[in-house]
N, C-alpha and C positions, 0 to 999 in steps of 0.2 A: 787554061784548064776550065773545064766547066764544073764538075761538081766532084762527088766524090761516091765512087759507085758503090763500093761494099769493103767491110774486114774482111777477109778470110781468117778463119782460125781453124786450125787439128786439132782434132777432136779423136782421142782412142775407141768411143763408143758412144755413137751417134744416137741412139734410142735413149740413153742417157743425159748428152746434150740436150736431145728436144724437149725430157722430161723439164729440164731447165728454162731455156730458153721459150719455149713456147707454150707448158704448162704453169711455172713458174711466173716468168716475168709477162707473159702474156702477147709475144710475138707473134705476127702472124706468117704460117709459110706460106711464100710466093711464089716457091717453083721447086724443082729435083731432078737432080743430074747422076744417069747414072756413069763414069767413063772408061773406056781402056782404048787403047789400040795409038798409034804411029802419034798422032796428033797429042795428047793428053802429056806421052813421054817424051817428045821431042819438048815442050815447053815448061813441063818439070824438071826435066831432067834425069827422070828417073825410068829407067830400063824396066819393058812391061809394066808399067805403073795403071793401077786400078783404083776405081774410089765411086765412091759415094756422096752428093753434093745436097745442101739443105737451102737454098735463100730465103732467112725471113728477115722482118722488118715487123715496123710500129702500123703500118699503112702501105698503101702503092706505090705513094712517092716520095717515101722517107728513105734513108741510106739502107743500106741491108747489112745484116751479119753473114756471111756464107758458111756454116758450118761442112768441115768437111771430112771423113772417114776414109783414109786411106787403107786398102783392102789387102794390098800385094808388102811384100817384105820390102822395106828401104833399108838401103846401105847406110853402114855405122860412118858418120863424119863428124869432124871436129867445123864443118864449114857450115855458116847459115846454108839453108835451103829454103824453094818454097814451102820442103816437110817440115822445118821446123816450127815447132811451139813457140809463142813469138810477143812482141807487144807486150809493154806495160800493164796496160787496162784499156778497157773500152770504156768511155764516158756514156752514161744513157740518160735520157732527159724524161723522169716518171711525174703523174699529174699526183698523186700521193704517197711520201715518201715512207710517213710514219704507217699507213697501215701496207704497205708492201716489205717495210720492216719485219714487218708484224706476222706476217704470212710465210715470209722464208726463212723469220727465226721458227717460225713450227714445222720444218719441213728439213730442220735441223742443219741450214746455210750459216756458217761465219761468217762475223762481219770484225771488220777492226776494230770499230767503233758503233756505239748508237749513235742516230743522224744527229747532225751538226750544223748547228747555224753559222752562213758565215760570217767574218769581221764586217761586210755592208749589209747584213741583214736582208740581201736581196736571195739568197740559192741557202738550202738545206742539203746536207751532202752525207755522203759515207760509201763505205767499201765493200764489197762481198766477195768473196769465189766462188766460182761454181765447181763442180766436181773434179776439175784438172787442176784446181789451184789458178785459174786464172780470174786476174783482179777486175771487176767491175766498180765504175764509179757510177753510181746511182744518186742523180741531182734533181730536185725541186726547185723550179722557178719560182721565187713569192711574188 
């Protein structure tokens, strides 16, 4: 393996993710995808599937988040999917923790905890959601 290209994550409303992701935390978009047709459903899996595609990142050549907005109706399953909502949390590596704290507590983000130092005193750490309830681990290297 060489590296690790991107998360994907579903996203019910992509204007709202960005408001997050890229207003908030301060990502930058890299590109936008928009898809349908033979190709998109053959590797979903999903019959006429449509969507909407976001890549951002910290920089050019740091990992990407891909957010993604799927457009057309998906079938009800009990079985993982690419549609599925998914992942634990995403880890994110920020250059300051406490005033980005600071910023998405007034923009009215939960967090689990206020940052935390950890037992080697080397990483400040804590949790957030963004809008779908999915967990970000937002870490400071000391």
């Amino acid at each position: 393996m060489k590296n690790i290209r991107h998360v994907g994550l579903i996203v019910s409303n992509l204007d709202k993710a960005l408001m997050f992701y890229r207003d908030l935390l301060g990502l930058k978009i890299q590109g936008t995808t928009s898809e349908e047709g033979n190709f998109i459903s053959s590797i979903t899996s999903i019959d006429n599937v449509k969507l909407n595609t976001v890549k951002l990142s910290a920089d050019d050549n740091s990992t990407r988040i891909e957010l993604i907005e799927l457009l057309s109706e998906i079938p009800a399953s009990n079985n993982v999917q690419l549609s599925t909502r998914g992942f634990t949390h995403i880890a994110l590596t920020v250059s300051n923790l406490d005033e980005l704290y600071t910023k998405l507590l007034s923009q009215g983000i939960e967090f689990t905890c206020k940052p935390k130092l950890s037992p080697n005193g080397k990483l400040k750490i804590t949790f957030c959601q963004d809008f779908e309830g999915n967990f970000l681990e937002l870490t400071q290297e000391l």
